[in-house]
Structure formats: structure tokens, C-alpha cells
N, C-alpha and C positions, 0 to 999 in steps of 0.2 A: 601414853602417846603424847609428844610435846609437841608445840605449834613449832614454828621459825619466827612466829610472833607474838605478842600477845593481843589477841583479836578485841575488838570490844564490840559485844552486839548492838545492835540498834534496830527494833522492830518495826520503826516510821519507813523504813525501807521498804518492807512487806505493804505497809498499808501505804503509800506513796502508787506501789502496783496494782493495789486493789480499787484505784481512786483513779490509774490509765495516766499518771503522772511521771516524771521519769524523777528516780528518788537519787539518793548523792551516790550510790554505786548497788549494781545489778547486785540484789538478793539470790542464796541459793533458796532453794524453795524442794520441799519433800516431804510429802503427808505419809507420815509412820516409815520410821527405819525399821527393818527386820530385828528383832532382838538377836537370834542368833547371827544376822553380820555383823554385828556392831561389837558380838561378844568375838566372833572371829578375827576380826579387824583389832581387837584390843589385846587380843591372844589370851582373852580369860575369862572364864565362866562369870557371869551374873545369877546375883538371885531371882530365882525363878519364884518361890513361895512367898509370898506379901502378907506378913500376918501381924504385925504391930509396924508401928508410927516409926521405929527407926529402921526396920526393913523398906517400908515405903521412903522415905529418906534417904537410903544409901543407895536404892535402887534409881530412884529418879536423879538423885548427882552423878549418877554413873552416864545415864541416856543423856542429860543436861550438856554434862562435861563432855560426852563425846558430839553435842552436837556444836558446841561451842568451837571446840578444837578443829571441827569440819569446817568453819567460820558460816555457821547457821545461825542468823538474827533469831529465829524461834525457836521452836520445838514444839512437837505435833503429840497429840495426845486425843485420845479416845475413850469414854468410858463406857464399854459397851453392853448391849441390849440382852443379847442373848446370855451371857453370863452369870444376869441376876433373875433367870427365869426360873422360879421354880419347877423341879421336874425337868429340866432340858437337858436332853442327850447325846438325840440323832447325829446330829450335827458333829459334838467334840466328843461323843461317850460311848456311840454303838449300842443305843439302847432306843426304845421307844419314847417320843416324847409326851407330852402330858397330856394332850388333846387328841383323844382316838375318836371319842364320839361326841354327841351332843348333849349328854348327860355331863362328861366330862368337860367342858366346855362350860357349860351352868352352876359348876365348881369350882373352876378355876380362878385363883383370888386374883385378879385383875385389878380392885382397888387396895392391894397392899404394895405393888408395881412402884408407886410412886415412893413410898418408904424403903421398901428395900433399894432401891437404886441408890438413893442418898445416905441410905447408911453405909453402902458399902464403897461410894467412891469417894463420897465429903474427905475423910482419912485421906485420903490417895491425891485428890485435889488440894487440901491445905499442905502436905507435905512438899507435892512440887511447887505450891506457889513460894514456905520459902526457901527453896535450895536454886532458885533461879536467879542465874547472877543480873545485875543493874545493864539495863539495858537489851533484856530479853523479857520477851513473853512468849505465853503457851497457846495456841489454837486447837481447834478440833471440833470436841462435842461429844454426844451420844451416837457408837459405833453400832455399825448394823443396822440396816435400811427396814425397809418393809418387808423383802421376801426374808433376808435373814432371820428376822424376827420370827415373820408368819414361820418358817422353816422348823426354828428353835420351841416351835406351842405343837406343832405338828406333824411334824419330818418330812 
């Protein structure tokens, strides 16, 4: 997909509106594109499996580049909660989730939550920070609130 320009992002614009300021020109603004529009829109499959450093790589210059060409100062990103839960199903798996009872519950490894999140999105995080051209950054955070969460331990 090619612009008619070449765009240069600039993310002071986002944070100009987050500050009630009027920045040097109206930000588009869109927290998480759908993967599959953007692979529609591109007219081609992206990778979907993430499993080493240049997967994550080609994948994040993909969503990048298409948010760039959309002349988006950012790009929205999420690394979410229920994904690194051990045992979770209900939700994306059609299965039981890990917390039926309260035995269950007095099991469940809760303080390794904090290592597994960072092992599994650090990768995923250093690789978009650097496939992000000058003049962009990424917002977001940790995806999936509280009921998702609670959902993801208990269906």
C-alpha cells in the first residue's frame, strides 16, 4: 500500500490532545486495529504465530507500516492478560478454566504471573520499539481488564 506522501509521524500531536491543547494538526487516533482488516486492506495474510525475534519483527513492521501509511502518529498495542494465564480456556479455548474451586484457587501460581508476563511480551516489546520509525511511538499497556481477567481464571 503506498501513501500519495510520504507521511512523517509525530506523536506530540497525540500528547498535545491528551494535555486539551490544540497540537499543529488533528491526530488520527485508534486503539488496536483489527488484524484481520488491516491484512484485508493490505490484501495479504500476516503472520499470525510469534515465535522468535524476527517473527515478532516482521510482524510489528507490518501493523507499524500500515499504521504509518494510514498517517497514524502512533500505534496502539496491548500485551494482554489472559493470554499468559496459565490453564485459561473458556474464553479463547472451549475448555474449563483453571479455577473451579477453592482448593484450586490455593494452587494457582499467582506469584509466577509477574515473570511469565515479562517473558513472554519483553520479546514482543523490544522488537516493536525498534522497527518504529522516527517520530512514532507506541501506547496501550496490559490488555484485559478485570472481568476479562477474572473470566480467563474462571469462565
Amino acid at each position: 500500500m503506498k501513501t500519495s506522501y510520504d507521511f512523517q509521524p509525530d506523536y506530540t500531536n497525540i500528547l498535545e490532545v491528551l494535555y486539551n491543547r490544540k497540537p499543529k494538526r488533528l491526530p488520527l487516533y485508534e486503539h488496536l486495529i483489527d488484524v484481520p482488516f488491516i491484512e484485508k486492506a493490505l490484501g495479504k495474510e500476516l503472520i499470525h504465530e510469534l515465535n522468535s525475534e524476527r517473527d515478532y519483527a516482521q510482524h510489528f513492521s507490518e501493523l507499524i507500516k500500515f499504521s504509518k501509511d494510514m498517517t497514524y502518529d502512533t500505534f496502539s498495542y496491548e500485551a494482554t492478560i489472559v493470554d499468559i494465564l496459565p490453564g485459561h480456556g473458556a474464553k479463547f479455548g472451549g475448555m474449563l478454566d483453571p479455577i473451579q474451586t477453592r482448593n484450586n484457587f490455593a494452587k494457582y501460581p499467582f506469584d509466577d504471573l509477574p515473570r511469565i508476563f515479562w517473558e513472554t511480551y519483553i520479546p514482543q516489546l523490544e522488537a516493536e520499539r525498534k522497527v518504529l520509525p522516527d517520530g512514532m511511538k507506541a501506547y496501550g499497556g496490559c490488555g484485559n481488564g478485570v472481568f476479562e481477567t477474572s473470566q480467563g481464571l474462571v469462565g
